[in-house]
gemmi code that builds the backbone of each chain (N, CA, C; Angstrom):
import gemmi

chains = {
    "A": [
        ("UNK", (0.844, -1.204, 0.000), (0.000, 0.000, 0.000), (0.872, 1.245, 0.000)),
        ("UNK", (0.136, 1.951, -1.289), (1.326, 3.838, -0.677), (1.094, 4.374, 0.488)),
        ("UNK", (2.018, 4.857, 0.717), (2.359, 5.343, 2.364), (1.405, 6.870, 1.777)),
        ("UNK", (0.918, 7.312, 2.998), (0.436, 8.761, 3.034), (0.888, 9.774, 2.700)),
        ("UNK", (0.329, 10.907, 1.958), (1.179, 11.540, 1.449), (1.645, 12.458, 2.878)),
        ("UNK", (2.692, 13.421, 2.820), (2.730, 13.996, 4.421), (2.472, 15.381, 3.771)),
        ("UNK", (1.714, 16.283, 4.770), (0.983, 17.685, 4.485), (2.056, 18.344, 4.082)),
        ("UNK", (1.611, 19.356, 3.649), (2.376, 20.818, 3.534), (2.593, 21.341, 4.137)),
        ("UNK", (1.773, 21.683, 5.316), (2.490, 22.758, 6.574), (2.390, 21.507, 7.541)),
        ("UNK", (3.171, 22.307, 8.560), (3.591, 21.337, 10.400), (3.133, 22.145, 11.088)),
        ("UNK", (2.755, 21.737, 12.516), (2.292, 22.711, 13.545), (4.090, 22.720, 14.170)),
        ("UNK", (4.569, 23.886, 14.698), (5.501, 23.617, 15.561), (5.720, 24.386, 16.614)),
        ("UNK", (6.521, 23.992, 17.835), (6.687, 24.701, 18.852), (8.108, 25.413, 18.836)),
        ("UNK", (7.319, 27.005, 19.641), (8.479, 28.045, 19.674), (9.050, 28.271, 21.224)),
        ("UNK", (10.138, 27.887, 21.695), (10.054, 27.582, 23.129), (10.874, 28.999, 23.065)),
        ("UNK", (10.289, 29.413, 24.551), (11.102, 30.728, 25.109), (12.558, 30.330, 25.878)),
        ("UNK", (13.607, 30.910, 25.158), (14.932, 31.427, 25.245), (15.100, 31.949, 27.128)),
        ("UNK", (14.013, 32.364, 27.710), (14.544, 32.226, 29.008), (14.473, 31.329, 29.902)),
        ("UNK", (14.194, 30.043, 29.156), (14.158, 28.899, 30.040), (13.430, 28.600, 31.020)),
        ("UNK", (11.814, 29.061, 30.686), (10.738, 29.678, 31.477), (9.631, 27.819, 31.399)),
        ("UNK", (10.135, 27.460, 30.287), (8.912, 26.459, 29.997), (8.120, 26.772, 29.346)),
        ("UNK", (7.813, 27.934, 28.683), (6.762, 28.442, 28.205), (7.125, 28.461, 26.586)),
        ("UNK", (6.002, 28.187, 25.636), (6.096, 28.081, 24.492), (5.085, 28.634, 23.909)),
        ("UNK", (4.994, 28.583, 22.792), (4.061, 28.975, 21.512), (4.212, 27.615, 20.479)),
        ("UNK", (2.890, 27.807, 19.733), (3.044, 26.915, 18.692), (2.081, 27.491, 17.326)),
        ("UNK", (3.056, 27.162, 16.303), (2.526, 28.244, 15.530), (2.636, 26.773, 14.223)),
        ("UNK", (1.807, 27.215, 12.955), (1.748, 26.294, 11.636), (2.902, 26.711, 10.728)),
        ("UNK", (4.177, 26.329, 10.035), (4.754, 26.563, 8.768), (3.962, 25.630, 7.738)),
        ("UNK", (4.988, 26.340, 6.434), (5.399, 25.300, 5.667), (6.220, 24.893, 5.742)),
        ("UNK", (6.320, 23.432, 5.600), (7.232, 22.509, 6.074), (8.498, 22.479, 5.241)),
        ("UNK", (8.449, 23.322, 3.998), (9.962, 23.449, 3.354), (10.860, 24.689, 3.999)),
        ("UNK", (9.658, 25.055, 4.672), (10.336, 26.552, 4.938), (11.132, 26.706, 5.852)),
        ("UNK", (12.622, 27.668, 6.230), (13.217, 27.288, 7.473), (12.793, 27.560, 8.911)),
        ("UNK", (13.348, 27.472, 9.728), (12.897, 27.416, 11.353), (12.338, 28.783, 11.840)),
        ("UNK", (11.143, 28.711, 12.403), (10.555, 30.043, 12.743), (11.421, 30.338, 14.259)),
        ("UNK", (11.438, 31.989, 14.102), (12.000, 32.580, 15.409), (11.541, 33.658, 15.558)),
        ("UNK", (11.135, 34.292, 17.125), (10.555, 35.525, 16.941), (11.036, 36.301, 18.514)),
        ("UNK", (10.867, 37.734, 18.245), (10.908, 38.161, 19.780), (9.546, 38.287, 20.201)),
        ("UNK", (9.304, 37.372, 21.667), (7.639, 38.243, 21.398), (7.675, 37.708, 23.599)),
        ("UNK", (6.292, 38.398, 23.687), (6.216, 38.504, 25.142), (5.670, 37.263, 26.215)),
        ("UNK", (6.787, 36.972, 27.006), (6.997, 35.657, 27.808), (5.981, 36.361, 28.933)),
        ("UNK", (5.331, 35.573, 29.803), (4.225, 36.169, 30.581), (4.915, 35.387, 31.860)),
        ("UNK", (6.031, 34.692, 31.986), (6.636, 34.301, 33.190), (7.794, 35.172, 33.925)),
        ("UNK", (8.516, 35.400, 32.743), (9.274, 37.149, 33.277), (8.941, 38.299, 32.925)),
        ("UNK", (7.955, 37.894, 32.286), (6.933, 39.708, 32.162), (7.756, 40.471, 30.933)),
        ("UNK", (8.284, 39.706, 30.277), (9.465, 40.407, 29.366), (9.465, 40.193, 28.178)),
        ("UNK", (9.552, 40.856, 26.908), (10.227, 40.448, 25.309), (10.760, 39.481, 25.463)),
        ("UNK", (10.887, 38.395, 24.940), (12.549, 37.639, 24.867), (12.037, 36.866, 23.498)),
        ("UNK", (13.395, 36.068, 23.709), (13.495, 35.349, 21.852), (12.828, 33.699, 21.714)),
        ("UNK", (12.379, 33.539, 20.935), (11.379, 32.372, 20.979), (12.204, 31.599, 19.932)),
        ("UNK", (12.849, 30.721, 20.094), (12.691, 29.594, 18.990), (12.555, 28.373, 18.469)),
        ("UNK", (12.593, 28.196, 17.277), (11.703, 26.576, 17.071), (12.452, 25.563, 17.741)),
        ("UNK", (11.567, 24.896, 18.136), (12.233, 23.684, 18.828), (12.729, 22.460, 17.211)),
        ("UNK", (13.510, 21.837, 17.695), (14.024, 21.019, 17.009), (13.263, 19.709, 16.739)),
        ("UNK", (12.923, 19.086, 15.371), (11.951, 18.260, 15.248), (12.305, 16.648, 15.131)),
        ("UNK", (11.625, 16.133, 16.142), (12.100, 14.240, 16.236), (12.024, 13.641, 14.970)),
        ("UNK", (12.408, 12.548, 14.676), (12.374, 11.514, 13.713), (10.886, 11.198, 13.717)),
    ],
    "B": [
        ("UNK", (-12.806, -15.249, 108.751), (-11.735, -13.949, 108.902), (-12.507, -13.570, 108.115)),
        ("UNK", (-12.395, -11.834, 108.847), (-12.433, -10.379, 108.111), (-11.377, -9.793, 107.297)),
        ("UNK", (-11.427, -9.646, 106.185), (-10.795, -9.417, 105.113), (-10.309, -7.933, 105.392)),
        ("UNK", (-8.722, -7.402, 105.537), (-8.531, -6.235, 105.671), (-9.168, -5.159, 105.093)),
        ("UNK", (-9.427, -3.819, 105.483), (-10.021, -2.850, 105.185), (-9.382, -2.353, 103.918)),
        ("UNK", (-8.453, -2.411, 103.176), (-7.985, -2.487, 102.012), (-8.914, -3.398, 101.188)),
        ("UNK", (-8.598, -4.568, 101.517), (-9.471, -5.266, 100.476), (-11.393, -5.406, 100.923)),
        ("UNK", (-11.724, -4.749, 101.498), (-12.884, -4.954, 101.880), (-13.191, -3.627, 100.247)),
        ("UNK", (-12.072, -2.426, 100.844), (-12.371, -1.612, 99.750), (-12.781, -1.938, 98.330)),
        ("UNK", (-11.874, -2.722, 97.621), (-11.857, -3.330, 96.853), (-12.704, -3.743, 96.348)),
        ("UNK", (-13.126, -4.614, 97.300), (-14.609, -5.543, 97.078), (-15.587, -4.904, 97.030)),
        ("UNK", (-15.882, -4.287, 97.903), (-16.733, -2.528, 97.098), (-17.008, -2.387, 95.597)),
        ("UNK", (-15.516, -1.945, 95.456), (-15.764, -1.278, 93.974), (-15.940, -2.289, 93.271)),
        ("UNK", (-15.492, -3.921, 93.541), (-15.818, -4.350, 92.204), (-17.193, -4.900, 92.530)),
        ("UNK", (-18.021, -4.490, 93.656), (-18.984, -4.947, 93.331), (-20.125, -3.661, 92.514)),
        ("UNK", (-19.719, -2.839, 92.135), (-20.134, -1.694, 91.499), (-19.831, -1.924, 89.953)),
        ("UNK", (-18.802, -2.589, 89.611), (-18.651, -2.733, 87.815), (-19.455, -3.252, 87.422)),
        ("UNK", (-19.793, -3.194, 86.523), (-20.579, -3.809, 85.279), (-20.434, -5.239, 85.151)),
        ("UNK", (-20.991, -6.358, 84.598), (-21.176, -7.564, 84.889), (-19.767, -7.690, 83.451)),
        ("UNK", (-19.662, -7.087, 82.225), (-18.724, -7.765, 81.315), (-17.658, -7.416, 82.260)),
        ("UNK", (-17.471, -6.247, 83.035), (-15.764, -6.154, 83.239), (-15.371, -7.368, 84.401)),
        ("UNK", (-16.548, -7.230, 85.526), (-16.480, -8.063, 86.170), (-15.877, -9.816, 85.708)),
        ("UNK", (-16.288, -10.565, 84.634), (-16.317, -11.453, 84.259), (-14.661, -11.396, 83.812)),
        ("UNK", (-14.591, -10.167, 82.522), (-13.165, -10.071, 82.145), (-11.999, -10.774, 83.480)),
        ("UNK", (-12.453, -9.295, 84.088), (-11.274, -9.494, 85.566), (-11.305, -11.112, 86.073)),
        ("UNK", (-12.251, -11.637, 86.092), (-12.382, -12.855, 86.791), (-11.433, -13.906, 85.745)),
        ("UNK", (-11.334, -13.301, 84.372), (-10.733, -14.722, 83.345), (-9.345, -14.013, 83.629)),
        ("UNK", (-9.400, -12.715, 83.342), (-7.638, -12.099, 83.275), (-7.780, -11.204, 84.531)),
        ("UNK", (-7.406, -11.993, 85.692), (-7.610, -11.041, 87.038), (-5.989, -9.889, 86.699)),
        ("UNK", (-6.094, -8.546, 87.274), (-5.662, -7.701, 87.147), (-4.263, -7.531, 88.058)),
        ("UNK", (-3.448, -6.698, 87.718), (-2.250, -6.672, 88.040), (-1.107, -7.767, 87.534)),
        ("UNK", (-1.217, -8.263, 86.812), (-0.451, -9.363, 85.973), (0.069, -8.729, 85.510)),
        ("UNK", (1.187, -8.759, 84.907), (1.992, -7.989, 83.900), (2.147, -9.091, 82.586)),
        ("UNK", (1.227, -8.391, 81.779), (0.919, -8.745, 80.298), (1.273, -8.218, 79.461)),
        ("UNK", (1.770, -8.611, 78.417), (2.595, -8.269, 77.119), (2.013, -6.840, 76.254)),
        ("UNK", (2.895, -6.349, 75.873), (2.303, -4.932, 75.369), (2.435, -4.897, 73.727)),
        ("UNK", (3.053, -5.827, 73.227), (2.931, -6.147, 71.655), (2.980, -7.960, 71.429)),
        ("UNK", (2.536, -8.180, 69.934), (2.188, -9.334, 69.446), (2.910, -10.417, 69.945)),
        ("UNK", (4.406, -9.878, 69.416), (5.717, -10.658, 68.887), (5.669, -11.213, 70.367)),
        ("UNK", (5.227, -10.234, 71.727), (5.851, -11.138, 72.790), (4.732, -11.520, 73.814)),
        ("UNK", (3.505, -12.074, 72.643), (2.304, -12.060, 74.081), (2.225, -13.626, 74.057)),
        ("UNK", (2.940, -13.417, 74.973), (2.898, -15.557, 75.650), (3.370, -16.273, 74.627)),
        ("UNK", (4.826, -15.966, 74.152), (5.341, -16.987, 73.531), (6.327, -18.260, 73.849)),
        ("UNK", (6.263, -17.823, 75.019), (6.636, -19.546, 75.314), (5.460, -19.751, 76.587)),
        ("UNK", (5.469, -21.086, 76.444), (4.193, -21.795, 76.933), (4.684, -22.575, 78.200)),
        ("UNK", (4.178, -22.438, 79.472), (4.670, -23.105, 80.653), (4.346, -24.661, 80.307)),
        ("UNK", (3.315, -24.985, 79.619), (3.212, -26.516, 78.951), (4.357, -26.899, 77.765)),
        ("UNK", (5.375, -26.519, 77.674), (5.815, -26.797, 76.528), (6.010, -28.477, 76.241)),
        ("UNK", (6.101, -29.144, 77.037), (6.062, -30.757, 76.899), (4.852, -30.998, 76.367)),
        ("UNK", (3.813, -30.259, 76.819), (2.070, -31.208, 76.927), (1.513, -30.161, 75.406)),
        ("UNK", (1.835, -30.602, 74.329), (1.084, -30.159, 73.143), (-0.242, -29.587, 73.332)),
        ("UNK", (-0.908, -30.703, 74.200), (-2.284, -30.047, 73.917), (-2.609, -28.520, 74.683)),
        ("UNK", (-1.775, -28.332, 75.948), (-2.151, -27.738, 76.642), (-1.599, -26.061, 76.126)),
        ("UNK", (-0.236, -26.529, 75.875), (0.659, -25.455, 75.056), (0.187, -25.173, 73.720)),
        ("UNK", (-1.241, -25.626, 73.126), (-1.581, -25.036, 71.652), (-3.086, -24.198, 72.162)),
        ("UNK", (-3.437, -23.978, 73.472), (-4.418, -22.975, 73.833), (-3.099, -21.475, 74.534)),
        ("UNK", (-4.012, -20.655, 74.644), (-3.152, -19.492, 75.471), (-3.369, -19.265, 76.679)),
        ("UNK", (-4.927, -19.786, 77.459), (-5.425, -20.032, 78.080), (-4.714, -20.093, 79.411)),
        ("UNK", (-4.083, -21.385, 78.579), (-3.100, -21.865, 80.007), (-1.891, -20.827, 80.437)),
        ("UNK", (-1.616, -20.555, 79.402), (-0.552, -18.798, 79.821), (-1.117, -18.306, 80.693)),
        ("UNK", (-0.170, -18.067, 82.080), (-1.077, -17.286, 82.881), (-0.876, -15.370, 82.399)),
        ("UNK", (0.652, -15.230, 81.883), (0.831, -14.090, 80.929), (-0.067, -13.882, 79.437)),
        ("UNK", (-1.017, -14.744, 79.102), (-1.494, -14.133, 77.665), (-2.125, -13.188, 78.151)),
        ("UNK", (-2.094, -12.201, 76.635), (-2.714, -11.002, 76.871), (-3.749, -10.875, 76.115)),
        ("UNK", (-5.447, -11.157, 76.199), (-6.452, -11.422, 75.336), (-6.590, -10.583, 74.436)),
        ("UNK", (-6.005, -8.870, 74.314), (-6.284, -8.315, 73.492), (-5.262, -7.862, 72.092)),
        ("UNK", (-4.554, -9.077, 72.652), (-3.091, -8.744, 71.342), (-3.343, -10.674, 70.602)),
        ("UNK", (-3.301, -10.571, 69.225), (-2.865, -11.827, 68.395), (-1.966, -12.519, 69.056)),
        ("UNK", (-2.061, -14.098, 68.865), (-1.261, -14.615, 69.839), (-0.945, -15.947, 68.923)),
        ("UNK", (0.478, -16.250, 68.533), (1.224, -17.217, 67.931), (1.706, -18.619, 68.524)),
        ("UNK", (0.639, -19.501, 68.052), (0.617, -20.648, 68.603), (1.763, -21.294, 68.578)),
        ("UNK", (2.711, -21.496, 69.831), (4.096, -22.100, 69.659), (4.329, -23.232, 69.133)),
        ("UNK", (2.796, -24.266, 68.856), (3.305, -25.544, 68.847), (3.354, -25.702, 67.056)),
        ("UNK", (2.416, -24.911, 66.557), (2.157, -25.347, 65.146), (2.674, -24.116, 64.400)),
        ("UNK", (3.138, -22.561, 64.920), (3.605, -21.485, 64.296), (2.361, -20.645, 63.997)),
        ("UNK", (1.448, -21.009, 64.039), (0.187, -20.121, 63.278), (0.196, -18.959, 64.176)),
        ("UNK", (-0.876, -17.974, 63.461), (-1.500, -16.802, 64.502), (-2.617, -16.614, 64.314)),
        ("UNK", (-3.733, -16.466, 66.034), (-4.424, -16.686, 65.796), (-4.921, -15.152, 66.810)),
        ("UNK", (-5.971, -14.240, 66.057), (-6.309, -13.221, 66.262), (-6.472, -13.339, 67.913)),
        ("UNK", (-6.512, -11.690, 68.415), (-7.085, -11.468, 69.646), (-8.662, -12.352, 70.304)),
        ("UNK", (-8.542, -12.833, 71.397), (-9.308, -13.603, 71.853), (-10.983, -12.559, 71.850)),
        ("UNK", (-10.329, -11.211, 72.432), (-11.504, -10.007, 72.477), (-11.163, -8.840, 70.898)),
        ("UNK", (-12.269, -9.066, 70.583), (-12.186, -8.396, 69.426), (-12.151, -6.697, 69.272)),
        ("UNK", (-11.656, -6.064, 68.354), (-11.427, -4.946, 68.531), (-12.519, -4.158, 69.121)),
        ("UNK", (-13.712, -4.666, 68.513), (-14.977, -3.644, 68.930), (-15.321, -4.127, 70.769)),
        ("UNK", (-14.997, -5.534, 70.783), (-14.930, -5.809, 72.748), (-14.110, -5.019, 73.249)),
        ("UNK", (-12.844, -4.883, 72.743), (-11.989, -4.068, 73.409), (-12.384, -3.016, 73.392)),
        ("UNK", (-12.950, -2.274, 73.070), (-13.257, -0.909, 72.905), (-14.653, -0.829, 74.038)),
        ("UNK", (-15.851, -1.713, 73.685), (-16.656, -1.642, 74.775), (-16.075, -1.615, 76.362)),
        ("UNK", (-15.042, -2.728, 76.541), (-14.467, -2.998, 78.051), (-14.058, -1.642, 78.453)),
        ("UNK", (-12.912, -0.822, 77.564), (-11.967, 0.046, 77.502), (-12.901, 1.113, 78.434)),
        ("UNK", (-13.953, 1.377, 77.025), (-15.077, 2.508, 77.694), (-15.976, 2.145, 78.809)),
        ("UNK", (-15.954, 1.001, 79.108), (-16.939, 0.621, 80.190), (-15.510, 1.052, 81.276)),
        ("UNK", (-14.318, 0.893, 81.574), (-13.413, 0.726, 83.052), (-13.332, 2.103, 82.597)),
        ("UNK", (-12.574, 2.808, 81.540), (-12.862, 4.212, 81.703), (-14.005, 4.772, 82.599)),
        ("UNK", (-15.310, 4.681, 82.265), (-16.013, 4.821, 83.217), (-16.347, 5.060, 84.475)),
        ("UNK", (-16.024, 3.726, 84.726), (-15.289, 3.364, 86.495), (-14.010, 3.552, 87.182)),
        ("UNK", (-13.491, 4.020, 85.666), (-12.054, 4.542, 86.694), (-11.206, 3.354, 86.903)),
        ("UNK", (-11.107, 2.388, 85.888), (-10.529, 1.022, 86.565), (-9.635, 0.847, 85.022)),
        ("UNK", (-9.670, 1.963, 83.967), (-9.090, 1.444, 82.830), (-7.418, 1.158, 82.731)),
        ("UNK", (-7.132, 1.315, 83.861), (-5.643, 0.601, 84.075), (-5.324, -0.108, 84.721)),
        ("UNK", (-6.259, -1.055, 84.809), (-6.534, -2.507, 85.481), (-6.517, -3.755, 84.186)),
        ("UNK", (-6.866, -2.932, 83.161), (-7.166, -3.875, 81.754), (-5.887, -4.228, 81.062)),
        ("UNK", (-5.349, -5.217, 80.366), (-4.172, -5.211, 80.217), (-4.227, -4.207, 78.657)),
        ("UNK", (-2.835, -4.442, 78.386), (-2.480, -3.469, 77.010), (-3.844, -3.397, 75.909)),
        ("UNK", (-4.245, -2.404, 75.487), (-4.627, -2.690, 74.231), (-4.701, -0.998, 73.810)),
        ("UNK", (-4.875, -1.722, 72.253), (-4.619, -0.137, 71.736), (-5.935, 0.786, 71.573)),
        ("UNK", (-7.329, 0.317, 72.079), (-8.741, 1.339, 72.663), (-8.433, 1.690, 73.727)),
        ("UNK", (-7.398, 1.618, 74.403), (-6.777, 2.774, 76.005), (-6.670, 3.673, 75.887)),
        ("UNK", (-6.980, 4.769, 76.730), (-7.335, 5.886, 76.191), (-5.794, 6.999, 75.892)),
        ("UNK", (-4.900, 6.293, 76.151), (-3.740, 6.582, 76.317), (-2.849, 6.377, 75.076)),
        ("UNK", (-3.321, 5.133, 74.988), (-2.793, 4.872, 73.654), (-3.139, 5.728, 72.516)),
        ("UNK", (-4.320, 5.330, 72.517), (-5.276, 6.467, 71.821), (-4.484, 7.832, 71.290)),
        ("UNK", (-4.671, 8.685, 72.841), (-4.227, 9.642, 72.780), (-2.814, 10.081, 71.812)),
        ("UNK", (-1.799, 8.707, 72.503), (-0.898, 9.119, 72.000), (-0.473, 8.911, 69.914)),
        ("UNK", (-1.326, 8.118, 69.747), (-2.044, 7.872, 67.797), (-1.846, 9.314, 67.669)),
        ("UNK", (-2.812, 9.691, 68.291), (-3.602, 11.128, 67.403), (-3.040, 11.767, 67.646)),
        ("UNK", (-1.720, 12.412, 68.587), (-0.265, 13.191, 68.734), (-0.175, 13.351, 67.490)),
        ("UNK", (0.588, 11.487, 67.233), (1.505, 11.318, 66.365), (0.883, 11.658, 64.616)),
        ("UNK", (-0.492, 11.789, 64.816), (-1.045, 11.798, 63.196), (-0.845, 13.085, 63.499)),
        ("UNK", (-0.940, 13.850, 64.464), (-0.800, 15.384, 64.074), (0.463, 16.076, 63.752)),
        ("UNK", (1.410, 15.750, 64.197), (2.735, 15.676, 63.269), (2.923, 16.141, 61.869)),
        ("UNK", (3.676, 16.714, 61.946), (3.643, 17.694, 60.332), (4.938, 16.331, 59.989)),
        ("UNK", (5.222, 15.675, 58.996), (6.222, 14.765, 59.083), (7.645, 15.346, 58.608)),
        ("UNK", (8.705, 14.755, 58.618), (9.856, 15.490, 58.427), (10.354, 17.170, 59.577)),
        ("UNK", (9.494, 17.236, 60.132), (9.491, 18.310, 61.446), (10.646, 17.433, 62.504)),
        ("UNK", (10.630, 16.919, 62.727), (11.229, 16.422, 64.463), (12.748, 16.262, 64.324)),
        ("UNK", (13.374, 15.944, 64.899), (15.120, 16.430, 65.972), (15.620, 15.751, 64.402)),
        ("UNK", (16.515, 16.098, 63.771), (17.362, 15.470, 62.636), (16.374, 14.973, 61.257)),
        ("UNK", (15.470, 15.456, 61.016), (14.546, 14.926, 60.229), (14.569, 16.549, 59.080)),
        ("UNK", (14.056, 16.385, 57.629), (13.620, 17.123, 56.834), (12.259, 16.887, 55.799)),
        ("UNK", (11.767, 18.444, 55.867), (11.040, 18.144, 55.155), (11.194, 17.763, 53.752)),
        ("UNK", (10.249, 16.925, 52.836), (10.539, 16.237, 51.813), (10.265, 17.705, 50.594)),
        ("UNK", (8.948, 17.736, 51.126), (8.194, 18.851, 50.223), (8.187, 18.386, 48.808)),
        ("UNK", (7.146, 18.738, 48.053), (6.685, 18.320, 46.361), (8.144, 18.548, 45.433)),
        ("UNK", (7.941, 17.978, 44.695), (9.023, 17.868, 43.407), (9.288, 19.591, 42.455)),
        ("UNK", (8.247, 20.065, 43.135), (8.336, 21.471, 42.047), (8.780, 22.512, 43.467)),
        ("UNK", (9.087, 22.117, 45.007), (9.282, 22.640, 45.636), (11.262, 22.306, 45.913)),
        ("UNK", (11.317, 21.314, 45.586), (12.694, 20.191, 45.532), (13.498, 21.604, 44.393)),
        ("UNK", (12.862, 21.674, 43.147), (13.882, 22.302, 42.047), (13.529, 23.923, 41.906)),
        ("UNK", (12.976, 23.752, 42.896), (12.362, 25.530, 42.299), (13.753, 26.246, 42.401)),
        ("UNK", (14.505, 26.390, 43.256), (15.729, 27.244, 43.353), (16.920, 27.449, 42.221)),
        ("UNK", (16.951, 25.937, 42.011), (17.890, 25.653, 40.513), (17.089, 26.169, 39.282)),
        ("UNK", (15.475, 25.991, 39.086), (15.162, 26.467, 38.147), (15.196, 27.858, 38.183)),
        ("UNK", (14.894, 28.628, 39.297), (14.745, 29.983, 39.239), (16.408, 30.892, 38.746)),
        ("UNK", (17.654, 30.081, 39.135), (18.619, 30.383, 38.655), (18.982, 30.085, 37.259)),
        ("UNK", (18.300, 28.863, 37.239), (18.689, 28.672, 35.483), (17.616, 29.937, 34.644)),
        ("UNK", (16.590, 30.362, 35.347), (16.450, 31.235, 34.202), (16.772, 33.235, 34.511)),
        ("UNK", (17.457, 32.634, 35.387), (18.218, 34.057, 35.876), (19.249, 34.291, 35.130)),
        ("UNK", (20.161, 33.244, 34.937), (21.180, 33.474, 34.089), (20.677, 33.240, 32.611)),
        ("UNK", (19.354, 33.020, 32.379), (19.341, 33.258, 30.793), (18.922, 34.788, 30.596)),
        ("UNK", (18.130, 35.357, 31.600), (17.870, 36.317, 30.985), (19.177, 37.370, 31.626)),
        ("UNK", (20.109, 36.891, 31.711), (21.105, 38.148, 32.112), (21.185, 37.583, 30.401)),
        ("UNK", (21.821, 36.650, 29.975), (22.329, 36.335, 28.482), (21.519, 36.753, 27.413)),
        ("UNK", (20.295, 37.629, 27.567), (19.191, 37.378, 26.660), (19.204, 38.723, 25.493)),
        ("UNK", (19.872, 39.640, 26.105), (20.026, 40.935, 25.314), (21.251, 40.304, 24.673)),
        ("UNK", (22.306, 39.610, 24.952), (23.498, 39.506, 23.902), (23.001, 38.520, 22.920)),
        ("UNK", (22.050, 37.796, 23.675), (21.712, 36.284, 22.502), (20.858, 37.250, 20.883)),
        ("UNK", (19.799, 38.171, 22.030), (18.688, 38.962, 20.545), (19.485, 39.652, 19.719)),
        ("UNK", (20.677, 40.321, 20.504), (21.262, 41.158, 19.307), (22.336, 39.993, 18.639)),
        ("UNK", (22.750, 39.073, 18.945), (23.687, 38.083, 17.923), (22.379, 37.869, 16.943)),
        ("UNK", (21.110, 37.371, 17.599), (19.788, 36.837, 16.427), (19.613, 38.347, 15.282)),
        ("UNK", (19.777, 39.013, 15.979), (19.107, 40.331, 14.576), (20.225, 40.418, 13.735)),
        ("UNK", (22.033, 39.863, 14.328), (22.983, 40.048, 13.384), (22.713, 39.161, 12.274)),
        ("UNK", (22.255, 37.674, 12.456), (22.159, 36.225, 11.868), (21.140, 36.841, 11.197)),
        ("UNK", (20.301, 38.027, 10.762), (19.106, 38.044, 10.068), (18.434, 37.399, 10.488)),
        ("UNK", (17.842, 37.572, 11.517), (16.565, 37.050, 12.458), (16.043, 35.351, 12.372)),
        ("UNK", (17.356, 35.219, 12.275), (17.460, 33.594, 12.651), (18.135, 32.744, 10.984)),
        ("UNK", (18.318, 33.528, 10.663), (18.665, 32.902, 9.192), (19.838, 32.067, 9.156)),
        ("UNK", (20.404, 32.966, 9.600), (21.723, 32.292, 10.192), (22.274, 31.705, 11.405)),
        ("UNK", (21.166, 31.151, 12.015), (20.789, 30.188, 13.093), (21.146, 29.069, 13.210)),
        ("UNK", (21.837, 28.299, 14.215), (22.480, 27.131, 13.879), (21.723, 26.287, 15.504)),
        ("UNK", (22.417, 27.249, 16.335), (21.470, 26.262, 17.851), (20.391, 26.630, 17.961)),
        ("UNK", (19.725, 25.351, 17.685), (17.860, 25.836, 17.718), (17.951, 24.887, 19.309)),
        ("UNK", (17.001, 24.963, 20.073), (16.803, 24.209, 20.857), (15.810, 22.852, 21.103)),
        ("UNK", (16.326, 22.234, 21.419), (15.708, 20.642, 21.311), (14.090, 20.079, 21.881)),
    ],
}
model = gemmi.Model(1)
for chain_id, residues in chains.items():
    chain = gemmi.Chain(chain_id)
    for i, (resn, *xyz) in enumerate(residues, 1):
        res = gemmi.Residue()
        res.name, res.seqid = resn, gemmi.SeqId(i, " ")
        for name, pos in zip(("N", "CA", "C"), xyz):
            atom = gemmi.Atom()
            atom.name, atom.element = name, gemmi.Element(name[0])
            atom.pos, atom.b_iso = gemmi.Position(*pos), 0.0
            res.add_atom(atom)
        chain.add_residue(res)
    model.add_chain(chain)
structure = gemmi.Structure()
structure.add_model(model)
structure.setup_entities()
């Protein structure tokens, strides 16, 4: 049987850079490279840098 | 003979108890010194030659009716003779009368008792050389709160290296 085709976009997670635990998860396209953003952590009350977590096998 | 004025006393009061304690006292008369846990209530048997006599407890003049008692001849154990809820009636009946330390060990004394519900009140890990354990998110909170102390001292040099890389373009440690 053919295997499934796999989608076009991924959901993925953007973990916060201050080591808070706290994440976001946002949709790409899956050719596209790794999302990163500055945006507001609600555990240190602060901007900081968000980025994609790295994706398993 | 007239029975000294001590024991005339005596005879008094026990003719004032209640007919179960009365009976008790009469099977396990009082002041005996009877065993205060399982492991040691009448384990060796003054019959130890005569099987039959040494596989009741009866014949112990030390058994203690309200503790389990381990038959020496065959190893078994065979529950308290007075059951928890007897013990508890007797307990509260000599309480009563003022005679509840006439009864041998058991744990419906009001003493005993007492001293349970001390011990459940006990905050645990409190007492002389002891610590508290406290939850798993109470265990790491300190290390975590430093690990993200030192990220955000690092966090203005990390954003401005990211805006040099073209806002991640040139990104190599993503995190796992």
């Amino acid at each position: 049987m053919a295997k499934k085709a796999k989608s076009r976009t991924i959901a993925v997670r953007l973990i916060s850079m201050a080591m808070t635990g706290f994440f976001r998860t946002e949709v790409r396209p899956r050719a596209s490279r790794p999302l990163s953003y500055r945006k507001y952590d609600p555990v240190v009350r602060k901007q900081v840098l968000f980025l994609e977590q790295k994706r398993g096998k | 003979m007239a029975a000294p004025a001590e024991a005339q006393k005596y005879i008094q009061l026990a003719k004032k108890l209640p007919k179960q304690l009365l009976s008790f006292f009469k099977q396990f008369p009082p002041n005996t010194p009877r065993p205060t846990t399982a492991a040691s209530n009448a384990p060796e048997s003054p019959h130890a030659n005569n099987p039959f006599l040494a596989a009741s407890p009866l014949t112990n003049p030390t058994y203690n009716p309200f503790l389990p008692w381990r038959n020496p001849v065959t190893g078994k154990w065979r529950p308290p003779m007075v059951s928890l809820r007897r013990q508890a009636e007797l307990c509260k009946l000599a309480r009563g009368h003022g005679v509840e330390e006439l009864l041998p060990f058991s744990k419906k004394q009001s003493f005993v008792r007492d001293a349970v519900k001390e011990e459940g009140l006990k905050v645990r890990g409190t007492g002389v050389g002891q610590r508290v354990k406290g939850k798993a998110w109470e265990r790491t909170l300190k290390g975590r709160l430093e690990k993200r102390r030192q990220a955000m001292l690092g966090m203005e040099k990390m954003v401005e290296q990211w805006e040099q890389r073209g806002h991640g373009r040139g990104w190599k440690k993503w995190p796992k």
